[in-house]
C-alpha positions as CSV (number, residue, x, y, z in Angstrom):
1,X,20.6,6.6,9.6
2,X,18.3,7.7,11.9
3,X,18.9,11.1,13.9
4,X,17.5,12.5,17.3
5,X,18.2,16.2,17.4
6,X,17.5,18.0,20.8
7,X,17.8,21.9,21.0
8,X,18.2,23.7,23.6
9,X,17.1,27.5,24.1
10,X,16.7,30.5,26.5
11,X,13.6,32.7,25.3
12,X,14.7,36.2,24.5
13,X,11.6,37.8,26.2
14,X,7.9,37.3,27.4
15,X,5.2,36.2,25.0
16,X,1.8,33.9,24.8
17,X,1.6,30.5,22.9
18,X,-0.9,28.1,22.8
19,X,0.9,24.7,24.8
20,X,0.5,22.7,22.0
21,X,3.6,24.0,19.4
22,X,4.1,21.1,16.8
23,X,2.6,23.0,14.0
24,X,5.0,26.1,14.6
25,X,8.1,23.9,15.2
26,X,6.9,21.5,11.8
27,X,7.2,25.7,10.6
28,X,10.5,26.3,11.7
29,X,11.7,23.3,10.1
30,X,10.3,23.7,6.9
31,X,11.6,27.8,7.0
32,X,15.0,26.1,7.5
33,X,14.7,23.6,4.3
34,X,13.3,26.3,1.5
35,X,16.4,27.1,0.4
36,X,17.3,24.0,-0.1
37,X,18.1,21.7,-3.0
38,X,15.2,19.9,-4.7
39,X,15.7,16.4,-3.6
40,X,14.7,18.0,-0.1
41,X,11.7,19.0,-1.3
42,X,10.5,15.8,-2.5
43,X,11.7,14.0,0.7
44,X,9.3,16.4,3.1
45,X,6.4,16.8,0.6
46,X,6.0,14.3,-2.1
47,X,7.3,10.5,-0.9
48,X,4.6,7.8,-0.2
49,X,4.2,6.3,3.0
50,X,5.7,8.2,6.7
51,X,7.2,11.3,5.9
52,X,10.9,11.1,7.0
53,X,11.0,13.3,10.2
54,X,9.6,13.9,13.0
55,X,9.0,17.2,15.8
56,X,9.1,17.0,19.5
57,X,7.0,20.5,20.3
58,X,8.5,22.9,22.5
59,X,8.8,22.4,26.1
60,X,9.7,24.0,29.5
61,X,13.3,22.2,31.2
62,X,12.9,22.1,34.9
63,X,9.6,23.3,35.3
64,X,5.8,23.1,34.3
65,X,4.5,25.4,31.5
66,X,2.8,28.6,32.9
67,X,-0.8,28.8,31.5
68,X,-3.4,31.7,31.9
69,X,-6.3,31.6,29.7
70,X,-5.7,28.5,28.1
71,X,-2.0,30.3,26.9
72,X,1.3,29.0,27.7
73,X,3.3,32.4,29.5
74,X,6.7,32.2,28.1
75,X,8.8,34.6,30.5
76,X,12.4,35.9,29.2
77,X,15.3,33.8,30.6
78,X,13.0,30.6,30.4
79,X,14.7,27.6,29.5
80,X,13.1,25.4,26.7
81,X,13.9,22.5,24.3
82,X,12.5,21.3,21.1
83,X,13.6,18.3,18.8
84,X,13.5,16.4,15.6
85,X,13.6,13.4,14.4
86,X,15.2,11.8,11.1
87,X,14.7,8.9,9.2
88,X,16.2,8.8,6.3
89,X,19.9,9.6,6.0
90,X,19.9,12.3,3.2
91,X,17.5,14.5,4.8
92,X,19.4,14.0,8.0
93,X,23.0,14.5,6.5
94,X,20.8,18.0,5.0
95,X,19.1,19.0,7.9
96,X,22.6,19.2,10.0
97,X,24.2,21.2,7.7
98,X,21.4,24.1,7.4
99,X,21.0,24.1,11.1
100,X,24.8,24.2,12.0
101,X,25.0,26.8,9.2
102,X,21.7,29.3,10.7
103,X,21.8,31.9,13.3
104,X,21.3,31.4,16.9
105,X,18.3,33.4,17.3
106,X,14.9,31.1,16.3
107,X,11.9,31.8,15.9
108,X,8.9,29.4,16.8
109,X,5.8,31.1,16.4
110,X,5.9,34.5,18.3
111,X,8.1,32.9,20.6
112,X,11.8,34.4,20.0
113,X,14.5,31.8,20.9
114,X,18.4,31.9,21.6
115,X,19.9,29.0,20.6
116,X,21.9,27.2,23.8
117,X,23.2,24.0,23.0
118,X,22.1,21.4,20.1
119,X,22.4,17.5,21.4
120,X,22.9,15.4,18.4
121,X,22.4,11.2,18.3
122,X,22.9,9.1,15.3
123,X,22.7,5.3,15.1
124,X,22.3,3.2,12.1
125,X,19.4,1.1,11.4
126,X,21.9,-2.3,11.9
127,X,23.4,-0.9,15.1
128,X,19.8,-0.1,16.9
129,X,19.3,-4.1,16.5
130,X,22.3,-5.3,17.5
131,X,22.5,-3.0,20.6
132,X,19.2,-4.4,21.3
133,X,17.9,-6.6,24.3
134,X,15.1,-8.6,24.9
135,X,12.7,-7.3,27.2
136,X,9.8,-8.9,29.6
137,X,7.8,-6.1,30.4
138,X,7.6,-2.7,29.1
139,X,6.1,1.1,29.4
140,X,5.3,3.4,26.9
141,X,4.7,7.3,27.9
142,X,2.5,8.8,25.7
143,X,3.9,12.6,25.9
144,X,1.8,14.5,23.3
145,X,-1.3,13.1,21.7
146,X,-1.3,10.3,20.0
147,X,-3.8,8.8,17.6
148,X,-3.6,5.8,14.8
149,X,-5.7,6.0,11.4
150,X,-8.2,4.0,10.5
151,X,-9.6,2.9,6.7
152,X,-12.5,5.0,7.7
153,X,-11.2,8.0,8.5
154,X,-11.8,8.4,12.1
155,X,-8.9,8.1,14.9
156,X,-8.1,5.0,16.9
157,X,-7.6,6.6,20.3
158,X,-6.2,3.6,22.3
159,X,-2.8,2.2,23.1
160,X,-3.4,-0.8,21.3
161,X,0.0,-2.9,20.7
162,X,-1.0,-4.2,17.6
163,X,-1.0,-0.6,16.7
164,X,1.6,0.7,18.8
165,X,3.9,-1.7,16.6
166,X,1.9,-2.2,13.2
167,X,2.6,1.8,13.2
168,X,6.3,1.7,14.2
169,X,7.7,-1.4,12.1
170,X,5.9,-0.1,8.9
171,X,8.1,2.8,9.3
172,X,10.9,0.9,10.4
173,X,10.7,-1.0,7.0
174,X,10.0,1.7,5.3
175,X,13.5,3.4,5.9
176,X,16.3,0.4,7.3
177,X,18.4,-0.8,4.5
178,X,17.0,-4.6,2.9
179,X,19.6,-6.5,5.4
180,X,17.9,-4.6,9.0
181,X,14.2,-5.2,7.8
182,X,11.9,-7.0,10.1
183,X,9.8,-9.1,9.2
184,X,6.3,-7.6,9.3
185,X,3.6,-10.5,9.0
186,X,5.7,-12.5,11.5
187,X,6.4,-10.0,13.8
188,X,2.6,-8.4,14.5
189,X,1.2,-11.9,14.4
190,X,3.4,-12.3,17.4
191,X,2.5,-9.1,19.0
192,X,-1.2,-9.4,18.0
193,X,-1.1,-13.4,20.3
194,X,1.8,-12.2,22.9
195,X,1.4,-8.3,24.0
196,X,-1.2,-7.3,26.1
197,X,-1.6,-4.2,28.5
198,X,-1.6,-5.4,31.8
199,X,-2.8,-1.4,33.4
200,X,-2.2,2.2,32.6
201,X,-2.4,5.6,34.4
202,X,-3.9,9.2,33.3
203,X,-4.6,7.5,30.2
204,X,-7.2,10.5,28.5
205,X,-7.6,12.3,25.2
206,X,-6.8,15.5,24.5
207,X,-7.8,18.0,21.2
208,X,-5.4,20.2,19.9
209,X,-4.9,22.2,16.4
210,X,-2.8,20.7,13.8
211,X,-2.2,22.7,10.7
212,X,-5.9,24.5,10.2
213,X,-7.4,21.8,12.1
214,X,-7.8,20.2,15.4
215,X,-7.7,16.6,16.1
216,X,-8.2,14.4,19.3
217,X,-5.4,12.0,20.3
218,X,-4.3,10.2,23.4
219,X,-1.7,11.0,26.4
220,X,-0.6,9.0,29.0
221,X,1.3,6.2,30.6
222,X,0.8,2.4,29.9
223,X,2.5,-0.9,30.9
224,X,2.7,-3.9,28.7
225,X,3.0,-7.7,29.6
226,X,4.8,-10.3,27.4
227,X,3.1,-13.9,27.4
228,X,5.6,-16.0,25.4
229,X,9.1,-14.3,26.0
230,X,10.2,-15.5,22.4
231,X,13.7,-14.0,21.9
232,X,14.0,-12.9,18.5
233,X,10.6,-11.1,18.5
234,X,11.3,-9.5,22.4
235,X,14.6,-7.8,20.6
236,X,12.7,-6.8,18.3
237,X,10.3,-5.2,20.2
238,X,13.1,-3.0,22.3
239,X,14.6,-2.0,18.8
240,X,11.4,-0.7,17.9
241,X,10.9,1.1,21.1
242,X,14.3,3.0,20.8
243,X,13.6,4.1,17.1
244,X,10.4,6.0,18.6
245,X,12.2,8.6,20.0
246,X,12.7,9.6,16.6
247,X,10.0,8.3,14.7
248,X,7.0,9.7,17.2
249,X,4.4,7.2,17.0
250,X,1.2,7.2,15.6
251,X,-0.3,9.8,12.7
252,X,0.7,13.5,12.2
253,X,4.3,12.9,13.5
254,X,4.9,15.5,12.0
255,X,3.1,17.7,13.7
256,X,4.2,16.9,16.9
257,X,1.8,14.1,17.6
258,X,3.1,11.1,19.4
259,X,5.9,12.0,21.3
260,X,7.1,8.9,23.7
261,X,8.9,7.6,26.0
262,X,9.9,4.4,27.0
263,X,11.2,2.5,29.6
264,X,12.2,-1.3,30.8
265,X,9.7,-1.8,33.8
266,X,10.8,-5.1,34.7
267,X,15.0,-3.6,35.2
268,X,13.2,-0.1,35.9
269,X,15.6,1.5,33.4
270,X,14.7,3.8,30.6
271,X,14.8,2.5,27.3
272,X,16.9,5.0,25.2
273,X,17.8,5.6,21.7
């Protein structure tokens, strides 16, 4: 089933950050499973494929982040959010437990945290397609950087929907139960002749460090045009956009890459998980 978990936090004092936090809070969520049983373990380190969660990095609420030499200034009494997303419904039925269970005070990085609120959605893979809509046209908000692999090696640093939706239904598939899979083949062939991006705005790349290393990946917003409104496939499409917000989209989701959000341009609503 999977989960979107928002949390919400005051910082406890002032420190210095780099902007880009997906490795620290990827740290904070491992921290929080290495206790755990060893089933967990092989979910986060060992299964083929997309791992089974994803982070949303750290973030200001209500205002822009403070930097000064290239540092993000965290001052005490900020307000900040960071998030997670699950796939599979053992980790997530885990990962509720140990956080309901932990103190309030986190830690991601040097940045010292007191937990406000958490905000908690869960929807099954059955119910995100029957809730589903067909849609005309679309945007995608690219919040962190995003990037695709390629067989050799190097990133794909364009919005592509082939891509966009190669990347989300193989993950889709990889998780929903037999009776919500979609069908893969069908599906992209549809997106590869139907989907095209009609413009796009502050579309750039940007490097940060992931882990020990740092990789390039894209930001921005884009708008996407549907030639042959086919009905199946256009419901399709909206269920795959919803299951982003916890999936990420793209490589190194679980590092924070891929963060997005999306919205129904044509009814100028936003498209929500």
């Amino acid at each position: 089933m999977p989960t979107l978990i928002n949390i919400y936090a005051v910082s406890m004092g002032n420190f210095e950050i780099t902007p880009f936090t997906g490795s620290y809070v990827r740290g904070l969520f491992l921290e929080l499973f290495k206790e755990s049983k060893a089933a967990t373990s092989w979910l986060l380190h060992d299964k083929p494929g997309t791992k089974p969660y994803s982070v949303k990095p750290l973030k200001p609420i209500g205002s822009k982040m403070k930097i000064k030499n290239g540092m993000w200034i965290v001052e005490e009494g900020d307000k900040l959010m960071f998030g997670f997303g699950i796939l599979d419904d053992d980790l997530g039925d885990e990962f509720l437990k140990i956080l309901l269970s932990t103190p309030d005070e986190l830690h991601i990085g040097e940045v010292r945290l007191i937990r406000d609120k958490i905000e908690l959605t869960r929807k099954s893979y059955s119910i995100l397609l029957s809730e589903s809509s067909p849609i005309e046209y679309f945007g995608i908000e690219f919040q962190t950087p995003t990037l695709f692999g390629t067989p050799h090696g190097f990133p794909y640093l364009f919005p592509e929907p082939r891509r966009v939706f190669g990347n989300l239904v193989r993950t889709w598939n990889q998780y929903a139960p037999e009776d919500s899979m979609i069908p893969e083949e069908e599906f992209l062939r549809w997106v590869e002749e139907n989907i095209y991006v009609r413009h796009y705005k502050n579309l750039k790349t940007r490097e940060v460090k992931v882990g020990k290393f740092k990789v390039v990946g894209f930001k921005g917003k884009v708008a996407y045009v549907i030639k042959e409104k086919d009905k199946t496939n256009t419901k399709y499409l909206e269920t795959l956009l919803k299951y982003s917000a916890a999936s990420n989209i793209g490589a190194k989701t679980t590092y924070g890459l891929g963060v997005a959000r999306t919205k129904d341009l044509k009814n100028r609503k936003p498209i929500t998980f």
